[in-house]
Every structure is written in C-alpha cells, then in structure tokens.
OpenMM code with the backbone's topology and positions (N, CA, C; nanometers):
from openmm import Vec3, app, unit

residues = "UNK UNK UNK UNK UNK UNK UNK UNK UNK UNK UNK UNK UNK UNK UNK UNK UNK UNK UNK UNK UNK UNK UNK UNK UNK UNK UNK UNK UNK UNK UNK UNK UNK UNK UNK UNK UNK UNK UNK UNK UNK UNK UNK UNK UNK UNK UNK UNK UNK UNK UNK UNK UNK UNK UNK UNK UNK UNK UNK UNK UNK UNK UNK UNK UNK UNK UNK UNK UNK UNK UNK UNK UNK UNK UNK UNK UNK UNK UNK UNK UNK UNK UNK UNK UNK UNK UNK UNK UNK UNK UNK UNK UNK UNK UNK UNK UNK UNK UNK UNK UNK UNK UNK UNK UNK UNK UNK UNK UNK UNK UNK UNK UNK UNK UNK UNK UNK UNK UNK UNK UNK UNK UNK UNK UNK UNK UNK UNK UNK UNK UNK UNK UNK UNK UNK UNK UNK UNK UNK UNK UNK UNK UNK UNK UNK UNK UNK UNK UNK UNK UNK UNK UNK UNK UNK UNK UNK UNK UNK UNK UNK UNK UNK UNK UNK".split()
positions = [
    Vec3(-0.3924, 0.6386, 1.4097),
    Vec3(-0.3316, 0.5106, 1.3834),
    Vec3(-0.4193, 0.4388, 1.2811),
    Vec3(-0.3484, 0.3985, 1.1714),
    Vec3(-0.4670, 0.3547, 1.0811),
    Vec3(-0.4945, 0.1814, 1.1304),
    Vec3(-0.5746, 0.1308, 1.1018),
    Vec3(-0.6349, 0.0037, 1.1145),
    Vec3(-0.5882, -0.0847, 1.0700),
    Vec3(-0.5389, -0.2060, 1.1892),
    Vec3(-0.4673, -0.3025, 1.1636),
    Vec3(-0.3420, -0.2616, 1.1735),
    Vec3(-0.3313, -0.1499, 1.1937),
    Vec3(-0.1240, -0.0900, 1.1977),
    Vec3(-0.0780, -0.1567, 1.3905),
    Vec3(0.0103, -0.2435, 1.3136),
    Vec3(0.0680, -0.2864, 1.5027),
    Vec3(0.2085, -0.1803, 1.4830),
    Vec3(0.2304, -0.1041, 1.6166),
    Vec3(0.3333, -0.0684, 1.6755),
    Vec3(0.4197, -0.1548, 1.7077),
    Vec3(0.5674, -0.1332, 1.6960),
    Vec3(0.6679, -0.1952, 1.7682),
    Vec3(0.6831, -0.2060, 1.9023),
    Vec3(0.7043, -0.3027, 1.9482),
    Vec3(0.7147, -0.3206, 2.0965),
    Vec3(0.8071, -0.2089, 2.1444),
    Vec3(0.9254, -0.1968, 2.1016),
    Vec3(1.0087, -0.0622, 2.1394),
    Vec3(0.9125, 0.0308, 2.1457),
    Vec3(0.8523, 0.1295, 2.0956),
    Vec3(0.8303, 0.2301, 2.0556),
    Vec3(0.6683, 0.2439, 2.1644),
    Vec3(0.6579, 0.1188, 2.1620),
    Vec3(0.5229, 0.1470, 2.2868),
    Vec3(0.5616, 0.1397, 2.4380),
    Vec3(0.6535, 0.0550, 2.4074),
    Vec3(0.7255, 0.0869, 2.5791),
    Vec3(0.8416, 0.2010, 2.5829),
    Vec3(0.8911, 0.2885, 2.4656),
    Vec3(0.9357, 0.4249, 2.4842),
    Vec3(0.8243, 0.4887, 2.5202),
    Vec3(0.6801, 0.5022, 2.4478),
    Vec3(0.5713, 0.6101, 2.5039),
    Vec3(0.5086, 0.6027, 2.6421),
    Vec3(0.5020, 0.4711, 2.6901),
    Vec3(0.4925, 0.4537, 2.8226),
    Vec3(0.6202, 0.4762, 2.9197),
    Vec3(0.7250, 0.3898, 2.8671),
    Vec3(0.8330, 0.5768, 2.9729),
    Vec3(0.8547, 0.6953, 2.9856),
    Vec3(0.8019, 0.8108, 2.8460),
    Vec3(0.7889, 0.9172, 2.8664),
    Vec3(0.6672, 0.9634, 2.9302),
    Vec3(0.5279, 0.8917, 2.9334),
    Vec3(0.4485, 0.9020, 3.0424),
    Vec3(0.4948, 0.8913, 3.2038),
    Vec3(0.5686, 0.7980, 3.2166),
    Vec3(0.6420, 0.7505, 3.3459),
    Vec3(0.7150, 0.8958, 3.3521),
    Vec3(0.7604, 0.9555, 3.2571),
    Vec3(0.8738, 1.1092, 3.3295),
    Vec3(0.7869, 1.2098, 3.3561),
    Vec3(0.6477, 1.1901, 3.3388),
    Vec3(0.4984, 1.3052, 3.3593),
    Vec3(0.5358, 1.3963, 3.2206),
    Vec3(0.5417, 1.3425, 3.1233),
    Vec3(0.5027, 1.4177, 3.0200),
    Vec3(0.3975, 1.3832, 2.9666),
    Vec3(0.3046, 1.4682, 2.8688),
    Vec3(0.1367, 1.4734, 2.8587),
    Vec3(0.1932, 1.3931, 2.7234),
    Vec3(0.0245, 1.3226, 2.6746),
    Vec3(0.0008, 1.3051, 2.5604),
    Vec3(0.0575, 1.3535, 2.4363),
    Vec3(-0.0167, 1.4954, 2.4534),
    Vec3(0.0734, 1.6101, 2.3420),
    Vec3(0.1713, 1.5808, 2.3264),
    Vec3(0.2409, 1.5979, 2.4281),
    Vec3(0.4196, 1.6483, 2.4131),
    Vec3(0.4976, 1.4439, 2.3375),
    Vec3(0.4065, 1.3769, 2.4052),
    Vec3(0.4484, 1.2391, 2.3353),
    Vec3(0.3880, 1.1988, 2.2225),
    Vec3(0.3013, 1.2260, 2.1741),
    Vec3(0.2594, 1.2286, 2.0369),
    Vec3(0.3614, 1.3366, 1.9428),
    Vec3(0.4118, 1.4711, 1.9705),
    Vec3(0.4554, 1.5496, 1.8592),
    Vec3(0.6199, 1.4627, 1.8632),
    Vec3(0.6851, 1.4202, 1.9942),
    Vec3(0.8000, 1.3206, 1.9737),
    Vec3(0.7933, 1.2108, 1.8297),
    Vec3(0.6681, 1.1736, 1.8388),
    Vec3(0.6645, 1.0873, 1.7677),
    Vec3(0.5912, 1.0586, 1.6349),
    Vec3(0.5589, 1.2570, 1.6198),
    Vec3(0.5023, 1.3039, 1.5177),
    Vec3(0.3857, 1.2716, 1.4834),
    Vec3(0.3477, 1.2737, 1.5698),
    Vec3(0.1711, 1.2392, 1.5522),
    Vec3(0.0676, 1.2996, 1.6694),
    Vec3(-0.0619, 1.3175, 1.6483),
    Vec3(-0.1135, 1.4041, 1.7541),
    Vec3(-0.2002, 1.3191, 1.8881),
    Vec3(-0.2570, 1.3721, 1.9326),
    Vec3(-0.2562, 1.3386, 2.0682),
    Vec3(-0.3444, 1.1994, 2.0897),
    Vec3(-0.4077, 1.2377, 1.9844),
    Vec3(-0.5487, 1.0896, 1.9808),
    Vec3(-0.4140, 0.9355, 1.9776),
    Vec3(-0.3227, 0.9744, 1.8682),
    Vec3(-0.2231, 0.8707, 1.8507),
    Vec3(-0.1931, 0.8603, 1.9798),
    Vec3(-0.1440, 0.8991, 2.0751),
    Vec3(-0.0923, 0.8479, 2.2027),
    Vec3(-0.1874, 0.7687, 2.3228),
    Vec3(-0.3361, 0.8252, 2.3000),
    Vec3(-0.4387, 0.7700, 2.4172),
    Vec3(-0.4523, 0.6865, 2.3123),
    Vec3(-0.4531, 0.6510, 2.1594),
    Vec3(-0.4757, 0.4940, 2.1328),
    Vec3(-0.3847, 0.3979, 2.1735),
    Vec3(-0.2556, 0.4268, 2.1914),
    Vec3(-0.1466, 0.3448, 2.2538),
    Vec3(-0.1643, 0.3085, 2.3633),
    Vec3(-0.2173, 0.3935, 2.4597),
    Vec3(-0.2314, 0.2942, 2.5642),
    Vec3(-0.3468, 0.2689, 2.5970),
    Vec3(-0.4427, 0.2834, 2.4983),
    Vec3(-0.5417, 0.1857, 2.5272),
    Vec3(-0.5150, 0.0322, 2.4807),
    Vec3(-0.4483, 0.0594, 2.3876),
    Vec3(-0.4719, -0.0746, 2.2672),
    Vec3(-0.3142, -0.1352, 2.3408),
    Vec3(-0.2071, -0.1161, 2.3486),
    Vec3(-0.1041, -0.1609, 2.4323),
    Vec3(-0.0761, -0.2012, 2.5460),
    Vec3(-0.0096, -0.3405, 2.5427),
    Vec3(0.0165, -0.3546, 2.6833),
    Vec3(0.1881, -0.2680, 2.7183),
    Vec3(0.1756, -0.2270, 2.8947),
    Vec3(0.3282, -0.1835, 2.9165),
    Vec3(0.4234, -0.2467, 2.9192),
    Vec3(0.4216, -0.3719, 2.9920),
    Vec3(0.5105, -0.4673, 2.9961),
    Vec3(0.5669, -0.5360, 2.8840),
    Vec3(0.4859, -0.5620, 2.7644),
    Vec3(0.5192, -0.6217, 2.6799),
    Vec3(0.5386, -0.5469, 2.5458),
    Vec3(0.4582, -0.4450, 2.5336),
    Vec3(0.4561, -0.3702, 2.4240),
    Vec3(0.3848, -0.4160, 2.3314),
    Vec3(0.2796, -0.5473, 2.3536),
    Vec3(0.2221, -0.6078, 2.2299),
    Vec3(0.1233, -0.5627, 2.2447),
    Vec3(-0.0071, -0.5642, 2.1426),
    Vec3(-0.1746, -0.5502, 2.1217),
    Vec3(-0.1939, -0.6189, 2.2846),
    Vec3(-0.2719, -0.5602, 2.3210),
    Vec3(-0.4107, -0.5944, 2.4213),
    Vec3(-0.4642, -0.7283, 2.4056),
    Vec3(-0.5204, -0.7290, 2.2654),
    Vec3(-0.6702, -0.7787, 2.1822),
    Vec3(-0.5299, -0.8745, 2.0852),
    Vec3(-0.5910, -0.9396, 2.0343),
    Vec3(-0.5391, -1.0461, 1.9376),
    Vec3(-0.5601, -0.9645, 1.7938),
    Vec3(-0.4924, -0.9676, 1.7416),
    Vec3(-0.5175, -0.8793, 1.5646),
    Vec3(-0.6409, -0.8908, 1.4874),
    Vec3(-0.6667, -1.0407, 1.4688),
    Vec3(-0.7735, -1.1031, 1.3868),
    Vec3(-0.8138, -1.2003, 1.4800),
    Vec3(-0.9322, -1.2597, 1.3747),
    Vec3(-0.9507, -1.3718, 1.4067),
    Vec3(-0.9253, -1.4808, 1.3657),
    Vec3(-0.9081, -1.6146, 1.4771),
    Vec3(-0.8702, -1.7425, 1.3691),
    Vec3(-0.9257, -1.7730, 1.2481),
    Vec3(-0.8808, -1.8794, 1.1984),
    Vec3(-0.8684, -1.9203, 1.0138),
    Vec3(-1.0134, -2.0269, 1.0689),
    Vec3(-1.1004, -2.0319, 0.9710),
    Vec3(-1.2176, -2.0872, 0.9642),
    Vec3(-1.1540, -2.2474, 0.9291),
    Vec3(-1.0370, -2.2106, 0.8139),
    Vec3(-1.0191, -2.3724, 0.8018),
    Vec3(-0.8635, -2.3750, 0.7756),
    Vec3(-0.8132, -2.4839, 0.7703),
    Vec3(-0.7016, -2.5315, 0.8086),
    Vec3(-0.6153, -2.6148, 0.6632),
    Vec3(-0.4515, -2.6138, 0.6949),
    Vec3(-0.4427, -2.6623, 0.5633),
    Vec3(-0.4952, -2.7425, 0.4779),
    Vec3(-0.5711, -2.8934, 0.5740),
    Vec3(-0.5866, -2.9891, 0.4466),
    Vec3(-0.7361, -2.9551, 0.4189),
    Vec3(-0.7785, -2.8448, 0.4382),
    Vec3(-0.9092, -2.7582, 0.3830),
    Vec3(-0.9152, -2.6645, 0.2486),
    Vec3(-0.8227, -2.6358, 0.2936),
    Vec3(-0.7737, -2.5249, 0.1565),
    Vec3(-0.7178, -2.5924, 0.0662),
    Vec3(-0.6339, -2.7168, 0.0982),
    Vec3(-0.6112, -2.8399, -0.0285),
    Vec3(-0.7132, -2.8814, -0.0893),
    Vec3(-0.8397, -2.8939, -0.0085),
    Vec3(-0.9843, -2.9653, -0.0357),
    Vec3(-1.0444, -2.8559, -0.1736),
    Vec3(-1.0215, -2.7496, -0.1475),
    Vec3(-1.0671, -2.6340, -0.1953),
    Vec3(-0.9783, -2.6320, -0.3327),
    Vec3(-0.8547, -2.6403, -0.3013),
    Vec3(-0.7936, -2.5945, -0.4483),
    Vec3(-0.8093, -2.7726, -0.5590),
    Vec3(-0.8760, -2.8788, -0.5059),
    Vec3(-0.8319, -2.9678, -0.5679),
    Vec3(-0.9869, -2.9828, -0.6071),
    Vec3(-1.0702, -2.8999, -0.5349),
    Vec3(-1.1874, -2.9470, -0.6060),
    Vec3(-1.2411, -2.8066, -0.7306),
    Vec3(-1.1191, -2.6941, -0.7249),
    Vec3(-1.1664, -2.6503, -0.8534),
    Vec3(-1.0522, -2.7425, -0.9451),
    Vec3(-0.9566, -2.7514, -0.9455),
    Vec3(-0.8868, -2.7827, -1.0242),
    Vec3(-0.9574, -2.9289, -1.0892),
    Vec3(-1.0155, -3.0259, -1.0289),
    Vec3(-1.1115, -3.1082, -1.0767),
    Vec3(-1.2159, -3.0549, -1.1696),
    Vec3(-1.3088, -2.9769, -1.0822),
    Vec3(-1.4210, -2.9218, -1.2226),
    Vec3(-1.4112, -2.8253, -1.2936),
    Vec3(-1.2775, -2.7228, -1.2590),
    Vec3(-1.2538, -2.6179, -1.3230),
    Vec3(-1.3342, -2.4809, -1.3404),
    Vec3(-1.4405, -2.4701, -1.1952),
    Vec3(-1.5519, -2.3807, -1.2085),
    Vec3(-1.5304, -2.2968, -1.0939),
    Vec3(-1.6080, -2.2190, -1.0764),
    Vec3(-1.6061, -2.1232, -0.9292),
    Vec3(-1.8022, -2.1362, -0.8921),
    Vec3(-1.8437, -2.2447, -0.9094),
    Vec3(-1.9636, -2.1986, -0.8027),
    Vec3(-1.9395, -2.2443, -0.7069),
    Vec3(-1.9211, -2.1185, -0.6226),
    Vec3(-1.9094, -2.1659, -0.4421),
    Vec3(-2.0125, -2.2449, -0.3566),
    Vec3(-2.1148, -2.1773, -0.4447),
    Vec3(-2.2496, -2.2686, -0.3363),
    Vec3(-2.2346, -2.3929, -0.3510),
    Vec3(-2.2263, -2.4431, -0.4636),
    Vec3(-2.2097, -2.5967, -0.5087),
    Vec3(-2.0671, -2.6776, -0.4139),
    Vec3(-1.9675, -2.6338, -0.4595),
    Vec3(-1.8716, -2.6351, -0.3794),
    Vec3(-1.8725, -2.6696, -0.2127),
    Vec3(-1.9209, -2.5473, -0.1834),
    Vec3(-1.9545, -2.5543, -0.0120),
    Vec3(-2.0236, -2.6601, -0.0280),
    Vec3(-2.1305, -2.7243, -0.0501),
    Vec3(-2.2461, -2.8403, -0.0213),
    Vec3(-2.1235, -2.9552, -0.0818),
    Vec3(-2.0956, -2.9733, -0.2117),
    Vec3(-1.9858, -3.0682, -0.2041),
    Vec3(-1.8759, -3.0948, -0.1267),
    Vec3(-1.8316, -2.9962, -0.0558),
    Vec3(-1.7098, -2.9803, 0.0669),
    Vec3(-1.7928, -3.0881, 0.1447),
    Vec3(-1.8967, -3.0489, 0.2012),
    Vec3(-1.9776, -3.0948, 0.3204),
    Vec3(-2.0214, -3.2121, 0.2892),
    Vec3(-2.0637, -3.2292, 0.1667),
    Vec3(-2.0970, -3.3802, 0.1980),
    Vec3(-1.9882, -3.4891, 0.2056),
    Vec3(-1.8654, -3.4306, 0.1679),
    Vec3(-1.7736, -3.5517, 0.1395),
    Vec3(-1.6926, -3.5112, 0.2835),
    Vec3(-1.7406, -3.4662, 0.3595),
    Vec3(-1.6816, -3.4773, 0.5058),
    Vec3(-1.5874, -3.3172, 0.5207),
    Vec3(-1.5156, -3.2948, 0.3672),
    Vec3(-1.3458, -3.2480, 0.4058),
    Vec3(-1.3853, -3.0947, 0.4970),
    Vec3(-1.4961, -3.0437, 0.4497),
    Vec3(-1.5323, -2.8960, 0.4805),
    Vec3(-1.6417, -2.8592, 0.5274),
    Vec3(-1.7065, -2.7785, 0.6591),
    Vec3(-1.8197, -2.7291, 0.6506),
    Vec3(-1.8051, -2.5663, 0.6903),
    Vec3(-1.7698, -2.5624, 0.5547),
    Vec3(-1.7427, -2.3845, 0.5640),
    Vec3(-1.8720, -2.2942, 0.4937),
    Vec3(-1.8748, -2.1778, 0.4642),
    Vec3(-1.9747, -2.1237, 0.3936),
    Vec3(-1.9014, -2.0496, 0.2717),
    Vec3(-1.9568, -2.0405, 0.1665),
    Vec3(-1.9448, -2.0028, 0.0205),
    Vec3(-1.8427, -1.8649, 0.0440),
    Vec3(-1.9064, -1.8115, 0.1307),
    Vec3(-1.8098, -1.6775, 0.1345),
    Vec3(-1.6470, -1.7158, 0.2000),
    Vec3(-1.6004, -1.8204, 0.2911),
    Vec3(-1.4897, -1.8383, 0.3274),
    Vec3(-1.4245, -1.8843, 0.2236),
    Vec3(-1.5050, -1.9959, 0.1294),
    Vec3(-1.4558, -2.0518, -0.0113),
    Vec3(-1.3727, -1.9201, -0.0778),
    Vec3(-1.4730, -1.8677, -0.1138),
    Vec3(-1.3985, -1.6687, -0.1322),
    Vec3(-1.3275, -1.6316, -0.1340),
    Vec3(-1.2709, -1.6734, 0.0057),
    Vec3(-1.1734, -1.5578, 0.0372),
    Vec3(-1.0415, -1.6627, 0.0330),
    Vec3(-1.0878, -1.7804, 0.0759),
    Vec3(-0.9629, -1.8218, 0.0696),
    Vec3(-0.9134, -1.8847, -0.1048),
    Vec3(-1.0341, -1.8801, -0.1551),
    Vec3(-0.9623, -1.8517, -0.3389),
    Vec3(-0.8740, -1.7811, -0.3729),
    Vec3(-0.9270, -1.6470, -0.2984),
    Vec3(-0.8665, -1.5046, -0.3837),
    Vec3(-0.6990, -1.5365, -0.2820),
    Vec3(-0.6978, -1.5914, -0.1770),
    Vec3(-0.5669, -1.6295, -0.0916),
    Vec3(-0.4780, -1.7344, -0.1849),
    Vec3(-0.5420, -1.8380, -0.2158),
    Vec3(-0.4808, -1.9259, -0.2671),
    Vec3(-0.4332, -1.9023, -0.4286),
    Vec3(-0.4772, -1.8244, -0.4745),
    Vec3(-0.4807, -1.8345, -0.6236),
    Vec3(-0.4893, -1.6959, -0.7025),
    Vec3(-0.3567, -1.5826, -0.6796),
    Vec3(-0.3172, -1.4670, -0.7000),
    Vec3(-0.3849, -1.4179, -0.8089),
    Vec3(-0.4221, -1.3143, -0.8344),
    Vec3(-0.4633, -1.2978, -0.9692),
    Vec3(-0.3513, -1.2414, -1.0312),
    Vec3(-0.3028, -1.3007, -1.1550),
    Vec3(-0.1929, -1.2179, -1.2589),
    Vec3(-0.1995, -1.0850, -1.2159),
    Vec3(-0.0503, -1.0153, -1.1849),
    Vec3(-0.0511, -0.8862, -1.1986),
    Vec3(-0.0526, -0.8109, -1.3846),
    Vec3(-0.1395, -0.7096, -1.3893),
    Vec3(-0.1173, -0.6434, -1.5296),
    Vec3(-0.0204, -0.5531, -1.5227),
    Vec3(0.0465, -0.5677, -1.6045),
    Vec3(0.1843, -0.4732, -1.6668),
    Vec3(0.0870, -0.3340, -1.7312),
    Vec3(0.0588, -0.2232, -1.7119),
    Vec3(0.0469, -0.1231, -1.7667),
    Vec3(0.1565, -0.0727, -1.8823),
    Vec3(0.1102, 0.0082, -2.0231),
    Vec3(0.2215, 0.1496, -2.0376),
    Vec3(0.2325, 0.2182, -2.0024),
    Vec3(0.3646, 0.2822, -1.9846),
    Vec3(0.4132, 0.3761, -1.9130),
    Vec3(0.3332, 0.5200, -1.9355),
    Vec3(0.2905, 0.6229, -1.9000),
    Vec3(0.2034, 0.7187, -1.9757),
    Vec3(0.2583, 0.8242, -2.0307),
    Vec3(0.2311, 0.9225, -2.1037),
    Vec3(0.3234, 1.0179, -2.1794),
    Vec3(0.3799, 1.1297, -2.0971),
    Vec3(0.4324, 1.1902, -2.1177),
    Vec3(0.4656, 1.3084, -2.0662),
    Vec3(0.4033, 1.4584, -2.1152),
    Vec3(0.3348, 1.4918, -2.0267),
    Vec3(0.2237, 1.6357, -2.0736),
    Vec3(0.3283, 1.6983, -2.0124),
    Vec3(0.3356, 1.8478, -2.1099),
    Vec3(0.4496, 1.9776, -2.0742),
    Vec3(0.3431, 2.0583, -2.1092),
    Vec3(0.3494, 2.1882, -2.0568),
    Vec3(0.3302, 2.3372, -2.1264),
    Vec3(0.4526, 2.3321, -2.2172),
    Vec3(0.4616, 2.3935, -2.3554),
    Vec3(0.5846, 2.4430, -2.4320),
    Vec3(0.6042, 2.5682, -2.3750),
    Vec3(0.4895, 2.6757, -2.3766),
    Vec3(0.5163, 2.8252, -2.2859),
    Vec3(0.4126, 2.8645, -2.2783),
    Vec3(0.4170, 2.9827, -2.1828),
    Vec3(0.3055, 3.0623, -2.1411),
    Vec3(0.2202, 3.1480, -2.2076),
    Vec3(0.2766, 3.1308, -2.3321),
    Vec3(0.1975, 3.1727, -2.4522),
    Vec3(0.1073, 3.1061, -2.5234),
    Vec3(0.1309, 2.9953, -2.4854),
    Vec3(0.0409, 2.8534, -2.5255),
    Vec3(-0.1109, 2.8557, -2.4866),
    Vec3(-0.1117, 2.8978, -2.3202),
    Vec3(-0.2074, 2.9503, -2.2309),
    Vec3(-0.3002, 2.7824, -2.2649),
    Vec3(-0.3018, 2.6719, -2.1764),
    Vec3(-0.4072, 2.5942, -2.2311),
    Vec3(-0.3755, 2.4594, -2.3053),
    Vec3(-0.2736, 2.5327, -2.4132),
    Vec3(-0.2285, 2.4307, -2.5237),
    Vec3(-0.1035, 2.3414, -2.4802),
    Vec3(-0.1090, 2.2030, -2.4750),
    Vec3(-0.0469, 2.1164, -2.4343),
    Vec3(0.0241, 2.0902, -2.5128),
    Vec3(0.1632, 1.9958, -2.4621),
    Vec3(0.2394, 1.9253, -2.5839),
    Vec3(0.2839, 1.8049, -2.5381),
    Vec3(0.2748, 1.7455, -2.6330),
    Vec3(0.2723, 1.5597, -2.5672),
    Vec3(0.3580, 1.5441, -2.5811),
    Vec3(0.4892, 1.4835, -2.5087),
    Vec3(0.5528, 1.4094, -2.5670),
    Vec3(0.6193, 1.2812, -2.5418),
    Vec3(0.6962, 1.2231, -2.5939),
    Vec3(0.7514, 1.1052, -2.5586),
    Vec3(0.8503, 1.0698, -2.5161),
    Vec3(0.8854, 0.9721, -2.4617),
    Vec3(1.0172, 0.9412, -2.3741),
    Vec3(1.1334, 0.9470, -2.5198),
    Vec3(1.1064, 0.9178, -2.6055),
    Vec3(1.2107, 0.9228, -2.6899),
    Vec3(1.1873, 1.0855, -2.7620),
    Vec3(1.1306, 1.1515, -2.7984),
    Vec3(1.1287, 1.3026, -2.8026),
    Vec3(1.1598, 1.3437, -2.6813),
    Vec3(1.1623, 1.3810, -2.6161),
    Vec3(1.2426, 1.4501, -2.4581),
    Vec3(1.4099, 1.3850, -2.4951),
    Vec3(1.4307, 1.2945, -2.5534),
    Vec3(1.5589, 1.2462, -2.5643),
    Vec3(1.6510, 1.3114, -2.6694),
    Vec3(1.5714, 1.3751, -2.7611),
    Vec3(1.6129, 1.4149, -2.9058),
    Vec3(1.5982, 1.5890, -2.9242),
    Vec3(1.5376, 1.6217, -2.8040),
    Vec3(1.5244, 1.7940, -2.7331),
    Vec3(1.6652, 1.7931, -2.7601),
    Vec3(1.7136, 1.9516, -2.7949),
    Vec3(1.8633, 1.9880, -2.7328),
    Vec3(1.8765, 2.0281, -2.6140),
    Vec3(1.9803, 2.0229, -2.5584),
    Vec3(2.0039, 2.0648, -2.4022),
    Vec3(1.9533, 2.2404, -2.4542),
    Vec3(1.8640, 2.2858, -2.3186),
    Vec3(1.8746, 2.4521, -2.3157),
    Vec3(1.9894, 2.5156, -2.3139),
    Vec3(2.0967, 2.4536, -2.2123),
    Vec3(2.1684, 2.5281, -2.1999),
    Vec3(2.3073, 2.5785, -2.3353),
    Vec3(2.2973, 2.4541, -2.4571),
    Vec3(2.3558, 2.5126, -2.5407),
    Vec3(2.3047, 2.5023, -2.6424),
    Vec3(2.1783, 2.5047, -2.6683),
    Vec3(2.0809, 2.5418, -2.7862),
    Vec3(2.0872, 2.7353, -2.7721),
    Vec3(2.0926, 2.7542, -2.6693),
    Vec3(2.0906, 2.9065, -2.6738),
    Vec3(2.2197, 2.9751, -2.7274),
    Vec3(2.3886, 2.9272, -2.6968),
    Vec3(2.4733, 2.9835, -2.7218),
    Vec3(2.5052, 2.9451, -2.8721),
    Vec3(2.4646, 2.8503, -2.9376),
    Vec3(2.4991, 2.7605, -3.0506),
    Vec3(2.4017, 2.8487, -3.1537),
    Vec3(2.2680, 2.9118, -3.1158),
    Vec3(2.1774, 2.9746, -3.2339),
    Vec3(2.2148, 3.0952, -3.2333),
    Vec3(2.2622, 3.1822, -3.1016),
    Vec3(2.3009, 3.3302, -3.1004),
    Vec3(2.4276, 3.3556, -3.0858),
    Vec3(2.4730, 3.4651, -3.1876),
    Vec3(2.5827, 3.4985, -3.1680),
    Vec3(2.6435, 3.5633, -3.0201),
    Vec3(2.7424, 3.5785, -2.9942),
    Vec3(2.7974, 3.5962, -2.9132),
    Vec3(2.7776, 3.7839, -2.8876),
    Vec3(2.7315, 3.8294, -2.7502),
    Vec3(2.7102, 4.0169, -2.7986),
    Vec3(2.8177, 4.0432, -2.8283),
    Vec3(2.8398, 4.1532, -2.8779),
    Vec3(2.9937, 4.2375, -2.8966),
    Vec3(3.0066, 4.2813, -2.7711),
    Vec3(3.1480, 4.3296, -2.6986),
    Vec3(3.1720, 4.3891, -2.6221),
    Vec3(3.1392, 4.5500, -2.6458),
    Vec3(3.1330, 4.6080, -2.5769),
    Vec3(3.1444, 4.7564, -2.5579),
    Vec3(3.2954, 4.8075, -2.5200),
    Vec3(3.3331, 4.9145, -2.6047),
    Vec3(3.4589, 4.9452, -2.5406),
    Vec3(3.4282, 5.0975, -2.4801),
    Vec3(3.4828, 5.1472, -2.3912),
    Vec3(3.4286, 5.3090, -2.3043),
    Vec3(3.5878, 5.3524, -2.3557),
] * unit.nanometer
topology = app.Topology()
chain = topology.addChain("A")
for resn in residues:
    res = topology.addResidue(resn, chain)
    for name in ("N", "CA", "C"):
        topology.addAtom(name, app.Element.getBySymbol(name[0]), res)
C-alpha cells in the first residue's frame, strides 16, 4: 500500500467479510490483486465497522486562514521571500508565531508555481536493420508526408505476370 493511499470504506469492509467467511490473507489479497502484506496492512490500519483509517491521515494545519492571509499580504507588501525575517515580523505584529519552514510550505500552497509547457520531442525510428545503430529522426510533419506502405509497394512494382500450366 503506498503511503498516504486511503482505501475505500467499501472495499475494507469487503476484506473484513471475506476474513469473516475464514478465508486467509493470500486468498484476499490475490481477490484484490495484491499480495498478502496488502491485506495484514488493512487490518491493521482499518477500522471494521467503519471502514475508515485507525490513525487520523496528517496532522493539523500549524496556522489558520487569517494566517496565511498574514503571509500572502506580507510578501505582496515587500515583495521578497526571506522567511526568517518574515517569521520575526509575523510575531512581532501579533498575526503569527510560526517558524520559517511552515512560512515554506504554506508559500509553495498558496502561490502555484507556473506550470512549463515543454516541446513535444521527435520521433527516433530505426529506417532498417541494415542501418544496425543508425537512427532517423523524424518529425511529426515528415511521418505525415511518408507514403502509406501499403501502396508505395504496389504503385513502384509492377504487377507479377501470371503463369499459365
């Protein structure tokens, strides 16, 4: 089960009824396509009745909305990122007594970084096995301007003659 993955409440109270019919681990892990460790984490980490986490996911938020307002209005004022400064200015003016690293995180929360648009990348072919090695690049608009195989072959060669017996 990878980390931080919550199960559906269904699906944890299906594995705890097929325990209830005395079927093993095994046999309820490959149901559910996964191996056996996946099933003793379920019911460790699951409750039966409810099907939710045990344990709470995370932990609470260090600070609260009109904190993170405090935060975005005091870069947008000086227009800088020193957190240390920041944190001690939070604190003295009452709004925050957080530490530089929560500043951090809740930046990178509040304030997305632009996604980058990449180009698309070329298309590497072998031409043939005679090439052995030798690549051929090409482009979305060359792959477009290829002839079809299937009548580049009948269009360059003549047609065989028949045989007559």
């Amino acid at each position: 089960m990878a980390p931080g993955k919550v199960h559906h409440p269904e699906i944890v109270k299906a594995v705890y009824r097929m325990r209830a019919q005395k079927k093993t681990h095994e046999e309820i892990a490959k149901t559910f396509g996964h191996n056996r460790a996946w099933a003793f984490s379920i019911f460790k980490k699951y409750d039966e009745e409810t099907g939710l986490p045990k344990k709470p996911r995370e932990f609470p938020r260090k600070t609260d909305k009109s904190q993170d307002d405090a935060i975005l209005d005091w870069v947008k004022e000086h227009g800088q990122r020193n957190f240390r400064k920041m944190a001690s200015d939070l604190k003295e003016a009452g709004l925050a007594d957080i530490s530089e690293h929560t500043i951090r995180r809740r930046l990178k929360e509040l304030i997305p970084k632009p996604k980058i648009v990449r180009k698309k990348k070329e298309t590497v072919t072998v031409k043939s096995k005679a090439a052995r090695g030798k690549f051929v690049v090409l482009r979305a608009n060359d792959i477009a301007k290829l002839p079809d195989p299937s009548t580049a072959s009948t269009e360059s060669s003549p047609a065989p003659a028949e045989k007559e017996s």
